[in-house]
C-alpha positions in Angstrom: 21.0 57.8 -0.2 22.3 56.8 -3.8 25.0 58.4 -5.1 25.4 58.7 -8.4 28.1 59.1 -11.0 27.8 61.9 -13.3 30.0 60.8 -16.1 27.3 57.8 -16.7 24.7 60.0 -16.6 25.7 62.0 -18.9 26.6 59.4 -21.6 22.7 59.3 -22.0 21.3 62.6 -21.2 24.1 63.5 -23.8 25.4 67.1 -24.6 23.6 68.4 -27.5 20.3 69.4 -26.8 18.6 72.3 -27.0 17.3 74.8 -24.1 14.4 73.5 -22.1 11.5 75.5 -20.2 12.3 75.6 -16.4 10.1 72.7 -14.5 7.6 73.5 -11.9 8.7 73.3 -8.2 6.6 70.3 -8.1 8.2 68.7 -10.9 11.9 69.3 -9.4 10.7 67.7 -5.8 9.5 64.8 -7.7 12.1 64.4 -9.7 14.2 64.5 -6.4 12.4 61.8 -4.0 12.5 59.4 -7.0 16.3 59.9 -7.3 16.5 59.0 -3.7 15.0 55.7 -4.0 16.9 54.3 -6.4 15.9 55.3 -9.2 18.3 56.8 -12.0 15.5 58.2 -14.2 14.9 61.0 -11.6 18.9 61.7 -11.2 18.3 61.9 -15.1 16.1 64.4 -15.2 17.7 66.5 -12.3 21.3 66.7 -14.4 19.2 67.4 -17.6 17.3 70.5 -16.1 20.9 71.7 -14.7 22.3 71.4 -18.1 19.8 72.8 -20.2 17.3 75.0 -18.7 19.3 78.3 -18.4 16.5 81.0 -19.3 15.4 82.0 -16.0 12.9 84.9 -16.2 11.7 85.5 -12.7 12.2 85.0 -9.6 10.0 81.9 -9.3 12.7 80.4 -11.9 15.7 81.3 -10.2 13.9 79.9 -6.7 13.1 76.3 -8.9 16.6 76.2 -10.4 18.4 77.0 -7.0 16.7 73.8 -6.2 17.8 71.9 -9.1 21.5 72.9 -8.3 21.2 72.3 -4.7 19.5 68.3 -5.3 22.5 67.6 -8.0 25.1 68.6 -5.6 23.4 66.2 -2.9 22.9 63.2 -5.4 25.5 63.7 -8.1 29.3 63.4 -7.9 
């Protein structure tokens, strides 16, 4: 499993962005398995939702960004 390095990831997800909608389940588990492989773009995506999707509104939300937290900590040092 790839490890990888949140100070380069966030030089280009960047900082200043605004909120985002919450992904679907699907999305995150996706997002997930293609951070596993190799590839950054899903370890991207993963750091991005952390950062910027902080409007839950239901329990399906919190449930989806649980997840999220949970894969960073796995993948993300």
């Amino acid at each position: 499993m790839k490890i990888y390095k949140s100070n380069e990831l966030s030089k280009i997800i960047g900082f200043h962005r605004k909120h985002q909608r919450v992904p679907s389940l699907e999305q995150v588990e996706s997002a997930y398995q293609i951070a596993l492989t190799g590839d950054m773009d899903g370890a991207l995506r993963l750091l991005d939702w952390k950062r910027h999707c902080f409007y839950v509104k239901n329990d399906y939300e919190r449930k989806v960004m649980t997840k999220v937290f949970e894969y960073c900590l796995n993948i993300i040092e």
